[in-house]
NUKEKOL-959869 format. One record per residue: x, y, z of N, C-alpha, C, O, CB in turn; residue in one letter. Coordinates in steps of 0.05 Angstrom, whole numbers, plus 5000, padded with zeros to 4 digits. Glycine has a CB too. Example, Ala and Ser with C-alpha at 12.3 -4.5 7.8 and 13.67 -1.06 7.14 Angstrom:
BEGIN
526448865156524649105156526449345156528549345169522649115181A;525749555142527349795143525850015157526850235161528249885114S;
REM end
This chain:
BEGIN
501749765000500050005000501850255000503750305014498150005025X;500650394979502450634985502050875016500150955028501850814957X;504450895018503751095038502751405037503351555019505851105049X;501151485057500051735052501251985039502852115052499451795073X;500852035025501552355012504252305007505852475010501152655033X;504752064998507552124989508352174960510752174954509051924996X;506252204941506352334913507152614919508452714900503452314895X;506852804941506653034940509553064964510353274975503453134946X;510352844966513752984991513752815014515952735021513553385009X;511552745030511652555054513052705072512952955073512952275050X;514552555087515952715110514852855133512552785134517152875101X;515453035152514153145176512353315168512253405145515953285195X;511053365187508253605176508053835192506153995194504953475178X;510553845206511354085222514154105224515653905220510154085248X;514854275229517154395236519154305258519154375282516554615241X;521854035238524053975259526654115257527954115237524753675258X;527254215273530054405272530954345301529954445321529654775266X;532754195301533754165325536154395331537854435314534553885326X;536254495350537354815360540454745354541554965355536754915399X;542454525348544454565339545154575318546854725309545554485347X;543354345297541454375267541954625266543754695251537954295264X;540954785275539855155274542255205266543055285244538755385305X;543455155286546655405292548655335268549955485255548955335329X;548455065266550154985238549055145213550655235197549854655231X;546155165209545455265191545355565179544955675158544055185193X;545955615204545656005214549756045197550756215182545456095275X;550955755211554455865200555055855175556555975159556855695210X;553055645174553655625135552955825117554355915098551855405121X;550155915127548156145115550856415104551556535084545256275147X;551756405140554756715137556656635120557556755101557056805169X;557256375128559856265106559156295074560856395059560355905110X;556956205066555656265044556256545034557256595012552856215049X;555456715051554456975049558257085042559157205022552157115083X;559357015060562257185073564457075050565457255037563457065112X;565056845046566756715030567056815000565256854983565856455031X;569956844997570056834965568556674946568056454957572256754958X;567456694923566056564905566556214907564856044912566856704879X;570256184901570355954893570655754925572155564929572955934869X;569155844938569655704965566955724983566455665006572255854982X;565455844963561355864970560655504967558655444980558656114934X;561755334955560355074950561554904977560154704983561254914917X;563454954992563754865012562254765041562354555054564754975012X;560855025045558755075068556154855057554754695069557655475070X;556254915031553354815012553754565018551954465032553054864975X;555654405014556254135007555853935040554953725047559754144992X;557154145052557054015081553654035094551953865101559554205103X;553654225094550054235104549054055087547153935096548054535101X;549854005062547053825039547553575062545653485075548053694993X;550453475064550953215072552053085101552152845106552653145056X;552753335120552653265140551153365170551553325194554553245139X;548953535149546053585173544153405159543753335136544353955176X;543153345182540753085186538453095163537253305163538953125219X;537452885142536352985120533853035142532853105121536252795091X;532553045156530152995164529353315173527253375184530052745186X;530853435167531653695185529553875169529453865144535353815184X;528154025182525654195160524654405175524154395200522754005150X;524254635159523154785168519954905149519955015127525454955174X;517254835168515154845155514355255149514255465163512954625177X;514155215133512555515138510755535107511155545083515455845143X;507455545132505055635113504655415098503955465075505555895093X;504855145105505454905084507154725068507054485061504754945072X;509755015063512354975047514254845065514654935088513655245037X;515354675056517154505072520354625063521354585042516554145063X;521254745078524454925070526954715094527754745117524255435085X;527454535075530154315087531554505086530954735079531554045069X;534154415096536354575110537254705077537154925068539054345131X;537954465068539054425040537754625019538854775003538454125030X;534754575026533454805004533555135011533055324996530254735000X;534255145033535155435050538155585041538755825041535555335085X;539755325035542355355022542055455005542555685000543955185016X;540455244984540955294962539755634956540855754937539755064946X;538355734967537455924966538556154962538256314943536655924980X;540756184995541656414995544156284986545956385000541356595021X;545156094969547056094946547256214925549356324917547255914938X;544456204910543456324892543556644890544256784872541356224893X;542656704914542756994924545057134924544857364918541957024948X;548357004933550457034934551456994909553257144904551256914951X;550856804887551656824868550557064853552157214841551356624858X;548657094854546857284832548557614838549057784822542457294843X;549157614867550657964883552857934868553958124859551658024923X;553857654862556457714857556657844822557858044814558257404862X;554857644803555557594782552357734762552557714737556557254782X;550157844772547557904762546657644755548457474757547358094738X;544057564747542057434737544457224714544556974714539357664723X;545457344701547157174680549057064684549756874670547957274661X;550557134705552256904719550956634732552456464743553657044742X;548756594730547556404750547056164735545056164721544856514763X;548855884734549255764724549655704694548355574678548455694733X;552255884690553155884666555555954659555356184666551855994656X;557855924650560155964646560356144621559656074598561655724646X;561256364631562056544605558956684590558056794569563756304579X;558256604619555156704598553956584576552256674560555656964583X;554756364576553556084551552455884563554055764577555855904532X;549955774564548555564569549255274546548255324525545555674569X;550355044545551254794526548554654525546654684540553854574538X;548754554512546454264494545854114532543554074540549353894457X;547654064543547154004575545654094578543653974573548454054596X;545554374589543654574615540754714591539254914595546554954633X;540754594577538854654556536654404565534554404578540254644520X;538354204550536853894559534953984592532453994597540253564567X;537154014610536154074636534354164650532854054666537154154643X;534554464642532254674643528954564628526754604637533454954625X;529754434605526654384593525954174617524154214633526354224554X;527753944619527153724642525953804660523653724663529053604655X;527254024682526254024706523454294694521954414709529154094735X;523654334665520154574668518154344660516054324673519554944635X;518454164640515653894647516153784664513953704673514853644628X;517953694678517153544699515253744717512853664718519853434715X;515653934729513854104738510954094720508853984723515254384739X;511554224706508554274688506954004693505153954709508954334648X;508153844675506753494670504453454704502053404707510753154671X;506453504722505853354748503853504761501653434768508153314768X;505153764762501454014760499253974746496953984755501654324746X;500053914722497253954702496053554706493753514697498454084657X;497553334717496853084721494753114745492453044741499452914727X;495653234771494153174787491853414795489653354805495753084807X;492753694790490953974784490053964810487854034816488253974760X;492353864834490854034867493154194873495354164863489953794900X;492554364892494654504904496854424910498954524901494054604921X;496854164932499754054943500953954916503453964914499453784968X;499553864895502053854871503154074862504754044843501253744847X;502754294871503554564853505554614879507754694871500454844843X;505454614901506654674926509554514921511854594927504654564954X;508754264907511454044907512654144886515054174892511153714903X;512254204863513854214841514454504846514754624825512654124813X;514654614860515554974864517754844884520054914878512655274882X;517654674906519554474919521554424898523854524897518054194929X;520654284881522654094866524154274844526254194835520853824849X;523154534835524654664818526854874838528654994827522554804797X;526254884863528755004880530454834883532754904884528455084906X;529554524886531554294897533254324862535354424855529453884909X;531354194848533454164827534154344800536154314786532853924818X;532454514796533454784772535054954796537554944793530155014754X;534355074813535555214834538655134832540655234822534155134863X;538154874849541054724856543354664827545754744826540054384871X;542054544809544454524782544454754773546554754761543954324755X;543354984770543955314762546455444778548355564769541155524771X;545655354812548055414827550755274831552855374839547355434848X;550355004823553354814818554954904793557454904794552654474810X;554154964781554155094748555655244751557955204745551655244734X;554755494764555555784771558355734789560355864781552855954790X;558555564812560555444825563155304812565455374817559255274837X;562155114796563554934787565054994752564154874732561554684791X;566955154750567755264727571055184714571855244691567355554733X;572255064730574354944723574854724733573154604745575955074726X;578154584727579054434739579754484765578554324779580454354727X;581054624777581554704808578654664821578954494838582755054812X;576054754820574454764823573454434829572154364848573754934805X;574354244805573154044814574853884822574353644820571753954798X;577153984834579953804857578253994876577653874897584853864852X;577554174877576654184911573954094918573454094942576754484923X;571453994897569353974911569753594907567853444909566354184898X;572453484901572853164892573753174933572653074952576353054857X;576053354929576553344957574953384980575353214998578053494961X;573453534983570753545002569553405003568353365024569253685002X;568753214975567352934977567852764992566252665008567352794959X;571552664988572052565003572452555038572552355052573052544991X;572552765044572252885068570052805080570252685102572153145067X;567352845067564652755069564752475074563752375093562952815044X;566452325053565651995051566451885078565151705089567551805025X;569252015092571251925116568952005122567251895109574352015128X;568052195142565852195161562752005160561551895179565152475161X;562152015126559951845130560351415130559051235140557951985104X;562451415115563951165132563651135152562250945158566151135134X;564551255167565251265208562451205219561951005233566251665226X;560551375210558451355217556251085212554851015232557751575209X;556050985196555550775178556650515190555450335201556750835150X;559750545186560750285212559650265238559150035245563650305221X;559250465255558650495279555150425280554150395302559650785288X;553550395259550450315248551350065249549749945264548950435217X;553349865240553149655243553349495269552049305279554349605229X;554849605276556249565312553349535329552549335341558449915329X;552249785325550449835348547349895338545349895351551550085366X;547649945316543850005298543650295307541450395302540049755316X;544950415315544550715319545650875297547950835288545850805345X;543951085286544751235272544851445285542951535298543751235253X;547451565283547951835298546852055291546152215308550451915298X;546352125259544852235253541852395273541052615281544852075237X;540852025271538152095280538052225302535952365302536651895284X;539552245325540452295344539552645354539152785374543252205339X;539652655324538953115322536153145309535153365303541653365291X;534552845306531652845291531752825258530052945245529953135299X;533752675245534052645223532952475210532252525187535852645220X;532452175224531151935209527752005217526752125236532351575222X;526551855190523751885180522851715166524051715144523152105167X;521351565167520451405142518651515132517151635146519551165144X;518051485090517051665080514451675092513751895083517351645054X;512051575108510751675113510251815143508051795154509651535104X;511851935152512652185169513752165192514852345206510652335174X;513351805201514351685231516551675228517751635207513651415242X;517551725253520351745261522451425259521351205261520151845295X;523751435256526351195259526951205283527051415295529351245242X;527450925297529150985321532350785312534550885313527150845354X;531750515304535150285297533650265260531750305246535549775326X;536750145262537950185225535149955212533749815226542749975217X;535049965199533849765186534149465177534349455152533549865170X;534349135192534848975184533948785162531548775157535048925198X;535548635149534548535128535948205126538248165121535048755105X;534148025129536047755126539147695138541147585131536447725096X;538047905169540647865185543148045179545148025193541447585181X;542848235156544348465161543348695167541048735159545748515144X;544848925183543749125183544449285157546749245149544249235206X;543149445144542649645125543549905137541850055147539749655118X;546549965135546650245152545450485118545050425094551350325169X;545250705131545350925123545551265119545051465105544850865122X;546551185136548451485146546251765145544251765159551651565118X;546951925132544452115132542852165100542652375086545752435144X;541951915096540751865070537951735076537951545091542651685053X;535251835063532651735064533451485070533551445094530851765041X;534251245055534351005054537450895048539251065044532350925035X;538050645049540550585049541950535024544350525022540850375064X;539650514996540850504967542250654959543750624940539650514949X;541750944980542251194966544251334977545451534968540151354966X;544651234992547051225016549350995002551651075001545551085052X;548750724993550050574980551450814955553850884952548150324970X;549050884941550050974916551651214916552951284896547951014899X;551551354941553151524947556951524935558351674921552551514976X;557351264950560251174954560251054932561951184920561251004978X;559050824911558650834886559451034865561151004847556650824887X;558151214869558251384847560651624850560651794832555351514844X;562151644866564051754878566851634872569051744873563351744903X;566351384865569551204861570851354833573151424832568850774853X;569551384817571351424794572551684801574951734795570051434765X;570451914817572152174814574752194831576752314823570252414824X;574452044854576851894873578451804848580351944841575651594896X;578051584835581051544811581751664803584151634800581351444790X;580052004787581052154775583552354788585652434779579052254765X;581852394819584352474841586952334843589152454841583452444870X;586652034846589151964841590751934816593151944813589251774851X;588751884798591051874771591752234761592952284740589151664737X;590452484783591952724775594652734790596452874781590152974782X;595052564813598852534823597452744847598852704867602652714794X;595952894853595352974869594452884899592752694902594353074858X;595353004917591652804936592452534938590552384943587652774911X;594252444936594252124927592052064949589851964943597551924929X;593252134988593052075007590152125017589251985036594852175017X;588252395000585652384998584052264982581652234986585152554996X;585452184962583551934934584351734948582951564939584751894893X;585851624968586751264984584651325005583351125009590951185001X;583851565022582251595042579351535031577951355042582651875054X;578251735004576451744991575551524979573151564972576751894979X;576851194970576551104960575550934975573450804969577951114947X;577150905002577150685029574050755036572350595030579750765059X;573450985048569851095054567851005040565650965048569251395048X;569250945007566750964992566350604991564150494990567051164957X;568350494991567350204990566750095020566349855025569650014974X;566750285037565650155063563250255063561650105076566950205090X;561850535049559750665048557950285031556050145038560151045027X;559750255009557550094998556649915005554349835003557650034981X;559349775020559249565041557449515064556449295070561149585051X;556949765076554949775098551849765087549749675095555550055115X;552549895068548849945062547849705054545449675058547750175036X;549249465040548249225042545449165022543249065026547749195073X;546949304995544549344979545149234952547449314945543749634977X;544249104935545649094909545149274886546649334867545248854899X;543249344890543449684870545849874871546150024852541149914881X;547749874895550949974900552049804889551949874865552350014928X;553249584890554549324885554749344857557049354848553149074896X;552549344837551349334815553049624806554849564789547849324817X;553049824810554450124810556550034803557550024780554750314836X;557649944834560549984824561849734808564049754798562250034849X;560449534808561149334781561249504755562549444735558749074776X;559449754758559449864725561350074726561950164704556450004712X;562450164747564850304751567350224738568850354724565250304776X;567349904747569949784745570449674720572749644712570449574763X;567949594704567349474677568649794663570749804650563549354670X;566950014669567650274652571050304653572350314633566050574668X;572350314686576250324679576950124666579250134657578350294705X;575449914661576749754645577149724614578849624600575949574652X;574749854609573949944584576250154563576150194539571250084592X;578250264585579950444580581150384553581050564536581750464599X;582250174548585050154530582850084501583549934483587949814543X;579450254501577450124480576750334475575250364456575149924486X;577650644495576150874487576250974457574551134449577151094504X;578550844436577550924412575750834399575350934377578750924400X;574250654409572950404397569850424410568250254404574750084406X;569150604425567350594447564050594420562050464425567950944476X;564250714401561750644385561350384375559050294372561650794364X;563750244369563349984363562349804385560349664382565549884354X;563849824407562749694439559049794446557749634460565249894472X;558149934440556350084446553349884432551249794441557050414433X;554749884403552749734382553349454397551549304407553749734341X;555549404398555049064404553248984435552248764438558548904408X;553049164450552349194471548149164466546449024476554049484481X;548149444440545449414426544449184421542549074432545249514402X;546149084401545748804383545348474409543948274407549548774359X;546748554427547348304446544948344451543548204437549548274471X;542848574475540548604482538348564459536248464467540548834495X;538448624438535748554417536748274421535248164437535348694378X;539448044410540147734407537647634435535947454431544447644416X;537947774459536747604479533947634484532547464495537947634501X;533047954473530747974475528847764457526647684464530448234471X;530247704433528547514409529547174427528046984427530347574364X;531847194439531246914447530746814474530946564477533246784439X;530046964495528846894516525946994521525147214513530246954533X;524646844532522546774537521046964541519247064527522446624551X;522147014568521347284570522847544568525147474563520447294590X;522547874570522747974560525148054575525647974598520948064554X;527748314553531048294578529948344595530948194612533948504578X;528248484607528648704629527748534650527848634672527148994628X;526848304647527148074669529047994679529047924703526447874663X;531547974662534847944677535048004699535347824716537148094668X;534748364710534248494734533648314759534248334782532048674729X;532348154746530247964774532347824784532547794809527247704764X;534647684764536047514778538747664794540347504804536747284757X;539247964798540548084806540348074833539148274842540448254795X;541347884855540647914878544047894893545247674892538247674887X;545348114903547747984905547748054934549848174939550148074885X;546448034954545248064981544347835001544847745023542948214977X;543247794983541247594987538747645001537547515018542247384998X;538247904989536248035011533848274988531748394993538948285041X;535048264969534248494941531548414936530748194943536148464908X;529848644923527448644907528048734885527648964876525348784917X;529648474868530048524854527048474825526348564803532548404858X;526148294843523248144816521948384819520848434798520447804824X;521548594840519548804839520948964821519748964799518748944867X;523049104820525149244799524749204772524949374755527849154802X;524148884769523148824737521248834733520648894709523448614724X;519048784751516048724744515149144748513049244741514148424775X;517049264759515949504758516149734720514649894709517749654787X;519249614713519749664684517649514664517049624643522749574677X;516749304671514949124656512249224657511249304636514948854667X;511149224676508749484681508749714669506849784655508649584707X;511249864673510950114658510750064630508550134622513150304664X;512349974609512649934591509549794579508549904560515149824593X;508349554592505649414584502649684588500449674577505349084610X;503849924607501950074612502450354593501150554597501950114642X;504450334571505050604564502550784557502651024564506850584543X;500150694542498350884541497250934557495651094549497150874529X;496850874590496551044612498451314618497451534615496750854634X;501351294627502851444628504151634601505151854606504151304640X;504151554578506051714557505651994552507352144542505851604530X;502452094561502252444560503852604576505852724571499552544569X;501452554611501852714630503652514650505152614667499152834641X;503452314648504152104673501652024672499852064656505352214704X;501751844704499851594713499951664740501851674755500851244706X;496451734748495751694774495551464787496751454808493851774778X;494351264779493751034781494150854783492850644787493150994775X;498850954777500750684775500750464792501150224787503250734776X;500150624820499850434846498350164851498749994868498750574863X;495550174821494249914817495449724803494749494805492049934805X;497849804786498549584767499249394780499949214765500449624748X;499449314804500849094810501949124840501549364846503049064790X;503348964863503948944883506049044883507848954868503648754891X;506749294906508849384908510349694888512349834889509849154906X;507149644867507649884835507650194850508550374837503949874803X;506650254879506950554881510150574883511250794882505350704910X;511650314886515150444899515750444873515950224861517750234925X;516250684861517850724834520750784841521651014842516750974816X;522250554847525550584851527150514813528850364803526750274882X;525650664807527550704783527350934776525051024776527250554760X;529251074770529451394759527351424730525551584726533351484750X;528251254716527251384695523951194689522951204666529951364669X;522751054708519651014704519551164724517051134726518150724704X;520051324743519151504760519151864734517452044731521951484793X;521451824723519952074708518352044689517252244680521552244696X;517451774675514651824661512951784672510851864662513851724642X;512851634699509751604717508851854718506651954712509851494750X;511651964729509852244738510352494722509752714730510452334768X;511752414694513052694681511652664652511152854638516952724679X;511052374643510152294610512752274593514952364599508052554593X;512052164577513652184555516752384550519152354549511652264538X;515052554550517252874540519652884565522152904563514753274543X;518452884583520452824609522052574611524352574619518952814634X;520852414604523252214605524652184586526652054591522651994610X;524352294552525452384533527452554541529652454537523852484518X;527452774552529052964568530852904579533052984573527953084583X;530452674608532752574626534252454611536552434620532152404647X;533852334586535252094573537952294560540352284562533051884545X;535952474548537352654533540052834549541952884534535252844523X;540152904573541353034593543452784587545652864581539653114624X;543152584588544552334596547352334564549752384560541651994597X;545652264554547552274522547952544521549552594539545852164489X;547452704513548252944508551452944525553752954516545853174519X;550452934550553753004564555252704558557652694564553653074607X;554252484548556852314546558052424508560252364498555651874550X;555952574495557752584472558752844477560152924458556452534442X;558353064501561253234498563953134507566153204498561053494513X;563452964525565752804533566852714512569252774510565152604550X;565952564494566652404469567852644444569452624425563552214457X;566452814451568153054424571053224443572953354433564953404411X;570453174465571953334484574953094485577253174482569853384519X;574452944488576152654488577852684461580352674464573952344486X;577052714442578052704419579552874416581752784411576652694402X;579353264416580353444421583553424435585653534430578353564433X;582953234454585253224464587552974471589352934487584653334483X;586052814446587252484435591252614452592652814450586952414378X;591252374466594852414466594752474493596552364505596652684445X;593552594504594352784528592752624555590452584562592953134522X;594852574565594252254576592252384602590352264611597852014590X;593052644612591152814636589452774633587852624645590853074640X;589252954610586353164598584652814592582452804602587253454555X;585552584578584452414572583552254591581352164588585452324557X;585252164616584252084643581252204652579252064657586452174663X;581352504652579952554669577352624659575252664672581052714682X;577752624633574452584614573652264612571352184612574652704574X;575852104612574451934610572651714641570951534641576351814592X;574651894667573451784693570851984694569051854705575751814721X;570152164688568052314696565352194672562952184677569052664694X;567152114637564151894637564051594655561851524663563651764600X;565551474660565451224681563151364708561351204716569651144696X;563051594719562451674737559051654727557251544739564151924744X;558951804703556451804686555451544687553151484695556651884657X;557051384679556051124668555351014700553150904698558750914647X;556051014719555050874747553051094751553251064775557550824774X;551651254749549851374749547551244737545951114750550351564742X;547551274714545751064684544850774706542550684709549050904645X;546750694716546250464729545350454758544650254770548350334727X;545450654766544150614788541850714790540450724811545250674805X;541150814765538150904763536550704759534150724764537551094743X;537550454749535650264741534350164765532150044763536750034725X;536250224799535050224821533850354839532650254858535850174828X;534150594832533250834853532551014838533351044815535250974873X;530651154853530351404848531151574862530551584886528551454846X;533051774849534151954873533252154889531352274879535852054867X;534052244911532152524930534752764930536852754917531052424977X;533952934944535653224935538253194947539753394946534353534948X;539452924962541452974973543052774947545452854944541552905007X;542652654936544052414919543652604891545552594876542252024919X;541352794881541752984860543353144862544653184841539953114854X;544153274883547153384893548953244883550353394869547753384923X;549553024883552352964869551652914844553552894829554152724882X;549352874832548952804800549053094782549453134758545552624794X;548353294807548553544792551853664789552853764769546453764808X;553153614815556153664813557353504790559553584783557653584838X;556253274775557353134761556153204735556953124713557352874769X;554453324738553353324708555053694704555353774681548453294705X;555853854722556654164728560154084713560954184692556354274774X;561853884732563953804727564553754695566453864684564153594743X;563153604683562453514662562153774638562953734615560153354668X;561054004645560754234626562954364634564354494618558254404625X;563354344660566054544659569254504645570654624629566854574690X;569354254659571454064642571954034612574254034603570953804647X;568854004591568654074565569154374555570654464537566153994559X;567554464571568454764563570754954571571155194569566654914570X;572154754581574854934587576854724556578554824542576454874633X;576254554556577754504525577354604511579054744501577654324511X;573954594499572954674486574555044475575455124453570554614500X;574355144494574555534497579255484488580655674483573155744557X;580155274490582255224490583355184456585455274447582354994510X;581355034442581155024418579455124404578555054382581254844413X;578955304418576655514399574855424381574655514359577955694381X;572455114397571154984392568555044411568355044436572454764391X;566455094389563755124412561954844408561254784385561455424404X;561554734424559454494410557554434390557154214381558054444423X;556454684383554754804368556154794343554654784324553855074377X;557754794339559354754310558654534291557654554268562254694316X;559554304304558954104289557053954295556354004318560753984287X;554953694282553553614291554653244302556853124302551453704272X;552153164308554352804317554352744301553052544307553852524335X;554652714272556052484251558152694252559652524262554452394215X;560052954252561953034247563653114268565053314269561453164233X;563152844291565252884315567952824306569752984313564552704342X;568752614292571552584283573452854270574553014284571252364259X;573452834249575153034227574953254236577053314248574353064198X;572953444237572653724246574353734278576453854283568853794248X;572853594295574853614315577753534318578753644337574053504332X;578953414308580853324305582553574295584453684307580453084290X;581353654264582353884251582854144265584654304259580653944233X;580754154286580754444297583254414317585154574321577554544314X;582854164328585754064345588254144328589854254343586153694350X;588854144310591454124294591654434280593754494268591353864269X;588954654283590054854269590655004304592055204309587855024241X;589354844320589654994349592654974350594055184351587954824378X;594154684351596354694361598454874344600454974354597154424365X;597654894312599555034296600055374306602055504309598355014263X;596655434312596055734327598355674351600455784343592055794342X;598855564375600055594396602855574383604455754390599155404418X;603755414366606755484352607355764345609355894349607255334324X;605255854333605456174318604656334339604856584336603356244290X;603956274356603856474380607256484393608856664393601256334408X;607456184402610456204405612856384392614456544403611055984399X;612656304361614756374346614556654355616056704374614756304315X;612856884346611457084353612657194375614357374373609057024356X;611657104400613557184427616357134427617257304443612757054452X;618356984417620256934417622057154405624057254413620156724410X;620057204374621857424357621557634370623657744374621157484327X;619057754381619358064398620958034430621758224444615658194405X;621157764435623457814464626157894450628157944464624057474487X;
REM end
């Protein structure tokens, strides 16, 4: 059965702020406010992830989390610094990314307003466009170089050591420290008191709704940790960062993490194929149609046999893609009110992307997909640009690996505003990183289209490097 009002947010229905909650929030708010630009995502990052998610402040109906309070007067600090046009955008240019994005998060709103046409849906999606147009506008605005993303890789890890610690100590004793300040909740508004057991393990989860997401945390975090270490930097924070994240996954005791970081490790491995990655891609196509025509039933039943716990719902995971897909002319407009009848267990939409056509239609989940490719083919034109350059090529190609354990862990969860926090830093990282090549070879994306990622880029590479010779020669003859 689904639980009450949880189409519209769930959670407390009054106001928890526990008085040191407060004071943390009051330091960040100044830190926010006081701090140089490139050191505003700091305060942000720590309040997203180490005040209690449960933490809320009600007013007039509106539910304002700690997090959505940040993000706020982030926004506000960005905007004093830079006007309205600095606000998630580099150079004052929005990419094929934050285009994809913006339409995403305006139907997802619209769709879900005009689906259910009561107030508390209009209340949530004014919620959801602070949590998430708000929040990737302000990572955006934050996140503009490489230095930029060695310090918010480093703060991650910082994050992971503490939420490790915490997480181990959930196993020991079933206490979450967290909860401790009024942070645990189950989505329908009751409090948590011990971790959650499952077939004799505990499920820690540190300060995450549930423990997948908390798994996927440390998951989705491993590659940017490699990229720390294969920059020679940090070694000693990518060995700290790396250690956190596989005990994060470890503890949560979930195979939707497990599953992650198998696609993590498949993606570094994939390395010595990055020229080849369209050919791998089709065969990958071709293998899934081979099994779809010769098993019985349909792929997306595979899923079911994914149990590496021994504790997973995993048959609900398939039978929920199977539903959606057998129900598309319910959902393909506006979404589906009604998903909750298809079947036992159909209100828990733990998949990202049948959670955005349940509740977004068609166009929206067209959209997320699109956000998805879009940023793996700037990576792929961005990659090319800088064929040879073993850095620049590392670190585009760990930040799609990072992508790619994303893709995959959506097939299990759906994420909440603290786990979109790092999908937005990664999808932010990702434009910044392109567009600082990009602005390097005096390449705009917009140039060429995808059949003419090869030659053109390549070319522009080679009149770039001839330009930096003749710049040379140039300075040499006037010294």
């Amino acid at each position: 059965m689904e639980p009450g009002h949880l189409r519209f947010g769930g959670g407390f229905s009054s106001t928890v702020l526990h008085p040191l909650v407060a004071v943390a929030m009051l330091v960040a708010i100044a830190s926010i406010l006081a701090l140089p630009r490139k050191y505003v995502i700091v305060p942000l990052l720590l309040g997203a992830f180490l005040v209690p998610v449960g933490q809320v402040l009600v007013v007039t109906g509106f539910h304002l989390t700690v997090l959505r309070i940040l993000i706020l007067f982030g926004l506000a600090r960005v905007i004093s610094l830079d006007g309205w046009r600095g606000v998630g955008t580099v150079a004052g240019r929005l990419n094929s990314v934050d285009k994809a994005f913006v339409l995403w998060a305006f139907f997802y709103a619209l769709t879900f307003v005009l689906l259910y046409m009561e107030t508390p849906a209009l209340v949530n999606r004014l919620g959801f466009l602070v949590d998430t147009l708000g929040g990737y506008l302000l990572l955006r605005s934050l996140i503009r170089n490489e230095e930029d993303m060695r310090r918010v890789t480093k703060l991650f890890a910082l994050i992971s050591v503490v939420m490790a610690g915490c997480m181990i100590n959930e196993q020991l004793t079933r206490q979450n420290i967290f909860w401790a300040l009024g942070g645990g909740f189950r989505l329908d508004g009751t409090s948590m008191s011990l971790s959650d057991v499952r077939a004799g393990q505990v499920r820690s989860q540190g300060d995450f709704v549930v423990y997948i997401l908390a798994g996927l945390f440390g998951a989705t975090l491993l590659p940017l940790f490699g990229w720390l270490w294969k920059h020679g930097e940090s070694r000693i924070v990518a060995i700290a960062g790396v250690i956190s994240s596989v005990i994060i996954v470890l503890t949560s005791h979930s195979s939707t993490p497990l599953v992650a970081c198998a696609a993590g490790v498949v993606g570094f491995c994939f390395w010595p194929l990055r020229g080849r990655m369209r050919i791998v891609c089709w065969i990958i196509v071709i293998t899934l149609l081979g099994l779809q025509i010769a098993m019985k039933a349909d792929v997306w039943w595979l899923i079911a046999h994914v149990d590496l716990t021994g504790a997973s719902t995993s048959y609900d995971r398939a039978a929920l893609i199977d539903n959606f897909v057998k129900h598309f002319g319910d959902w393909w407009l506006l979404g589906a009110r009604q998903y909750n009848t298809w079947g036992f267990n159909m209100w828990d939409l733990c998949n990202q992307y049948v959670m955005c056509g349940q509740q977004g239609g068609l166009i929206t989940l067209v959209l997320f997909i699109a956000i998805i490719s879009r940023s793996f083919r700037r990576l792929g034109v961005a990659r090319k640009l800088v064929a040879g350059e073993r850095k620049n090529e590392w670190l585009l190609w760990l930040l799609g690996v990072a992508l790619f354990v994303h893709v995959a862990g959506y097939f299990g969860a759906a994420y909440d505003s603290q786990m979109d926090i790092v999908w937005f830093v990664l999808l932010a990282s990702i434009s910044a990183a392109t567009s600082e090549i990009g602005s390097r070879v005096a390449v705009l994306e917009g140039n060429f289209s995808a059949r003419d990622l090869g030659a053109p880029a390549l070319a522009t590479k080679e009149r770039w490097l001839a330009l930096e010779e003749t710049t040379a020669s140039r300075e040499g003859v006037q010294a």
